[in-house]
C-alpha positions in Angstrom: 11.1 11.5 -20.7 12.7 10.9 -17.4 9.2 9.6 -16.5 9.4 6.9 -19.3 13.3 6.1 -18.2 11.9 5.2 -14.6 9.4 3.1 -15.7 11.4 1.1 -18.6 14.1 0.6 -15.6 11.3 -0.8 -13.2 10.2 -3.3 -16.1 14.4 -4.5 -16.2 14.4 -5.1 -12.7 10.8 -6.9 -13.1 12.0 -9.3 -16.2 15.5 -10.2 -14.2 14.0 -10.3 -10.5 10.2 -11.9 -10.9 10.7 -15.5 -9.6 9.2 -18.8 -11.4 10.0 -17.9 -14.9 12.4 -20.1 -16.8 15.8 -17.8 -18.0 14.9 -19.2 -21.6 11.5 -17.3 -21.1 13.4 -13.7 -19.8 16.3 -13.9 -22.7 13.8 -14.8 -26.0 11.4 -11.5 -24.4 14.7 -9.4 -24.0 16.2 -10.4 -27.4 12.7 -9.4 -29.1 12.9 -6.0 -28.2 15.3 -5.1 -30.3 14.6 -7.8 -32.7 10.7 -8.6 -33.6 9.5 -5.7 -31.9 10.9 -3.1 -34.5 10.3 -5.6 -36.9 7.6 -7.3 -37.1 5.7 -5.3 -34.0 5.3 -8.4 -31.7 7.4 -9.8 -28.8 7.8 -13.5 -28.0 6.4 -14.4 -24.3 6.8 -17.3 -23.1 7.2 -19.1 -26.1 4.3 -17.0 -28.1 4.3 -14.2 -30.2 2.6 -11.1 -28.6 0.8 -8.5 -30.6 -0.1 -4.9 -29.6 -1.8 -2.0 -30.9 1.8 -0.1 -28.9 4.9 -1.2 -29.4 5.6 0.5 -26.4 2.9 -0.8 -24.4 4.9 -4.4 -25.0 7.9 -3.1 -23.2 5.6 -3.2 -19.8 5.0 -6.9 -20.0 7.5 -7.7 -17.4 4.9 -5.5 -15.0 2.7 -7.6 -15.5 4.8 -11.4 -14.7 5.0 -9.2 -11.3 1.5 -8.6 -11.2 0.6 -12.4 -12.1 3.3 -13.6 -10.0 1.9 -11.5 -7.0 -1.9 -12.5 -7.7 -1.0 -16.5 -7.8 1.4 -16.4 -4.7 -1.3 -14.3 -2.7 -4.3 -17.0 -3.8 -2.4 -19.7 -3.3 -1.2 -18.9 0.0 -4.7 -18.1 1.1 -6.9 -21.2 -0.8 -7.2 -25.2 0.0 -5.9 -27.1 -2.3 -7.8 -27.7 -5.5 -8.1 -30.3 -7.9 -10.1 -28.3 -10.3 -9.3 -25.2 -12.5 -8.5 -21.6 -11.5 -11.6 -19.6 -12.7 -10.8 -16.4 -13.6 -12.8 -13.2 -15.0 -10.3 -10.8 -16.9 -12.0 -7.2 -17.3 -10.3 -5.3 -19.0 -8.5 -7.3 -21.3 -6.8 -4.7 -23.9 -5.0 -7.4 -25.8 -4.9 -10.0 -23.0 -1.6 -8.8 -21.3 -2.8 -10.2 -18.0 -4.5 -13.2 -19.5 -2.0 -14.4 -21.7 0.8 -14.3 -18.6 -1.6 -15.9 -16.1 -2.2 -19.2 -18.8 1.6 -19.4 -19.3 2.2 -19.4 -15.3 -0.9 -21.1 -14.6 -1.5 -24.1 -16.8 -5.0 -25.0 -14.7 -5.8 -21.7 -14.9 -9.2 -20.9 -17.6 -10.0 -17.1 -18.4 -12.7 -15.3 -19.7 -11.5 -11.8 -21.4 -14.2 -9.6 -21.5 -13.1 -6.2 -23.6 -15.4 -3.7 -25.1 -13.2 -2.3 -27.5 -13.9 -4.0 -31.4 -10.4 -2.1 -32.4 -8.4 -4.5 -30.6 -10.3 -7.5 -30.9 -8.4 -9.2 -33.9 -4.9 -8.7 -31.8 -6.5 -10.0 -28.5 -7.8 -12.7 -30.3 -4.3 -13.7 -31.9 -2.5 -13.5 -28.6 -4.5 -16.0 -26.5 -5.0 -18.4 -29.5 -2.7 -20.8 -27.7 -4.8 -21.0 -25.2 -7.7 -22.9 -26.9 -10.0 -24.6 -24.0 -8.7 -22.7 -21.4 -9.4 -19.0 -23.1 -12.8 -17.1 -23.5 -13.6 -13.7 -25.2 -16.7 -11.9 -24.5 -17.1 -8.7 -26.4 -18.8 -5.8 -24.2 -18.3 -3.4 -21.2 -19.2 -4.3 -18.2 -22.4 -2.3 -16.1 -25.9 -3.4 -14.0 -28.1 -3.2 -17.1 -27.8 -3.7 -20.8 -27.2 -0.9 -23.0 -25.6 0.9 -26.0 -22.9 2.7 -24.7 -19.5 4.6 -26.0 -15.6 3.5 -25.4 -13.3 6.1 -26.0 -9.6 5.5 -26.9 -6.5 7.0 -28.5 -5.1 4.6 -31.4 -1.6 3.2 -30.2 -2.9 3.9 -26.6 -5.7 1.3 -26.8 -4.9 0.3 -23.2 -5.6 3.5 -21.4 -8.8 3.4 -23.6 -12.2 4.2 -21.1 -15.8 4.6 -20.9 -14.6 8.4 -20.1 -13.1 10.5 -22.8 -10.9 12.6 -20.5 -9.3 9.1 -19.1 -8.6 7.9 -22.6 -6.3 10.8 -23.4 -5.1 11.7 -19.7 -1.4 12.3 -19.2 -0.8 11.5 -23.0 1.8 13.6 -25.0 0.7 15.8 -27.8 -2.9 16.5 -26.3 -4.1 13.6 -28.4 -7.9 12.8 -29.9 -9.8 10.1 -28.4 -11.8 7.9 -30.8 -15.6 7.5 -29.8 -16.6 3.9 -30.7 -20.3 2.0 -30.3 -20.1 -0.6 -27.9 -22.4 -3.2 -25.9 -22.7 -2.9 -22.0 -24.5 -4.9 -19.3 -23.7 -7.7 -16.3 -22.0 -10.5 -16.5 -24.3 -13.3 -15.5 -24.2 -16.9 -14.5 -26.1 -18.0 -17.8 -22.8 -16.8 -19.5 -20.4 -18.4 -17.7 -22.4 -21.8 -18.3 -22.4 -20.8 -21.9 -18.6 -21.3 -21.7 -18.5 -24.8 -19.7 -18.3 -23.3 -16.3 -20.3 -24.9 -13.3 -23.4 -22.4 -12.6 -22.6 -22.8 -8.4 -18.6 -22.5 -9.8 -17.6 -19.6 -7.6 -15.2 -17.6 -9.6 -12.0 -17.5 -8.3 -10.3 -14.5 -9.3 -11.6 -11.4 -10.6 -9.3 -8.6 -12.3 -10.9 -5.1 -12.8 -9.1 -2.6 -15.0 -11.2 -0.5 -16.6 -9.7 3.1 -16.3 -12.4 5.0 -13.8 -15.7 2.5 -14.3 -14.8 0.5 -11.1 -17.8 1.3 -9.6 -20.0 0.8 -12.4 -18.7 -2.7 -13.4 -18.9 -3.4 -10.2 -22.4 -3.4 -9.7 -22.4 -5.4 -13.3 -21.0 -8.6 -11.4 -23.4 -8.2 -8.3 -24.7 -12.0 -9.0 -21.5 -13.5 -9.5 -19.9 -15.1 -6.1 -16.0 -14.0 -6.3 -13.4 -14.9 -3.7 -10.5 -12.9 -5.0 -10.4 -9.3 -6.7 -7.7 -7.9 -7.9 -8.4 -4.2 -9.2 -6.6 -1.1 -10.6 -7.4 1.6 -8.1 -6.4 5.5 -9.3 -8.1 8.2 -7.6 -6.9 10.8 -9.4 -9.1 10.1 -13.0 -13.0 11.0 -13.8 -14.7 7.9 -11.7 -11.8 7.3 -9.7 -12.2 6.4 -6.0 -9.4 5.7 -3.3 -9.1 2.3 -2.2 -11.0 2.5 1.2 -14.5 4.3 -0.7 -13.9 1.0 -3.4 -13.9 -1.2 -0.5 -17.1 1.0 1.6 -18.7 0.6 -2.1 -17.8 -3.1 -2.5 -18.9 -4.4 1.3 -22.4 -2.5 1.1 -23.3 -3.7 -2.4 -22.5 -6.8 -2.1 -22.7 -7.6 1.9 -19.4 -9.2 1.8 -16.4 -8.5 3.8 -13.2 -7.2 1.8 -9.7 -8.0 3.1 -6.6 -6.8 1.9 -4.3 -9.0 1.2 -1.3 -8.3 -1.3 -0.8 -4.9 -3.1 1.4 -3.9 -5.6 1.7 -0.1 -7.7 -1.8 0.5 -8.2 -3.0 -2.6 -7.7 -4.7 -4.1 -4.7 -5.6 -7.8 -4.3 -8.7 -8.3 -2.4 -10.0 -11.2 -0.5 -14.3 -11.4 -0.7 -16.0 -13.2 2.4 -19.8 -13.9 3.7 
């Protein structure tokens, strides 16, 4: 409980202290808690109604504005100038938490959610609906080689859901039951990202990994697609879990590309990808 307390205090300070988001934006997400939320089990952010499969889970959006917010400062900072659109690779998605803030921030910005998990494809589908044009949903986990496979997750804890049984239900109260569902695997290729309207030499610009102890496996599932920014989820204590330096070791030899870091924030790490 005084866990929970801790973190619901972290997300106040996040939804008062982020910069660049209008106060109309922090007051219609703060009034929704207590509003929509019991309600009608959505929150409005930024302007849109946001759906989860945890009511809870929507009370850490303000993490993620930080998380957004620290991504775009870090890439801008770091990248020429650009006239064309911020390509970005969310894996991951749950119910597009991350991609739903990075189009409201971002208005150049064009994602593709790729999310394995069937259960909460109707909600991830409804929250990035106002995104039409600039948001993509490709069902399937990501891995070198294409597969049947198993996702395992705890309903009302679809986020912590995994390809590892023991991740889906870690640290959960009540020694919950993780669901076992069929699901699709294999790498994401260039032929898909053309399917979408993306350039085939288009070097994605931003990749976020957060796939609760598969790092290294979906890793090795975008080993022909050139990234220049990866922003990943790194917890070493989890089945498949590795620290930061071993992602990296595993990163530079399997792709032959040099890995800077460059902006960090919880258990997040921002990397920079170089020939």
């Amino acid at each position: 409980m005084l866990a929970r307390l801790r973190v619901l205090i972290q997300m106040e300070r996040a939804l008062w202290r982020t910069p660049g988001v209008p106060f109309k934006v922090r007051c219609l997400y703060a009034l929704s808690r207590v509003t929509t939320l019991p309600s009608g089990g959505y929150v409005w952010w930024f302007g849109c109604r946001l759906y989860s499969d945890s009511r809870l889970g929507l009370l850490l959006m303000p993490g993620y504005l930080q998380e957004c917010q620290t991504v775009l400062q870090a890439i801008t900072s770091l990248s020429v100038p650009r006239d064309a659109p911020l390509i970005v690779l969310d894996i991951g998605a749950n119910v597009g938490q991350f991609a739903s803030t990075l189009l409201a921030l971002d208005s150049s910005t064009q994602v593709l959610s790729v999310e394995p998990n069937p259960v909460v494809l109707p909600i991830l589908r409804e929250n990035l609906k106002s995104f039409v044009g600039r948001s993509f949903i490709l069902t399937r986990a990501v891995g070198p080689e294409m597969k049947q496979s198993d996702f395992f997750f705890v309903v009302g804890k679809s986020a912590q859901g995994s390809m590892y049984a023991e991740n889906a239900t870690k640290n959960l109260v009540g020694d919950p039951t993780a669901q076992r569902v069929p699901i699709e695997e294999g790498p994401i290729t260039s032929e898909q990202l053309v399917q979408i309207g993306w350039s085939p030499s288009q070097i994605v610009d931003l990749v976020k990994l957060d796939v609760e102890g598969y790092e290294m496996t979906a890793l090795a599932g975008l080993s022909t697609i050139d990234i220049h920014f990866l922003w990943v989820e790194v917890i070493p204590d989890r089945h498949g879990g590795v620290s930061v330096s071993e992602f990296i070791e595993t990163l530079q030899s399997s792709t032959s590309r040099r890995a800077t870091t460059v902006a960090g924030l919880g258990d997040n790490v921002l990397l920079e990808l170089r020939a």
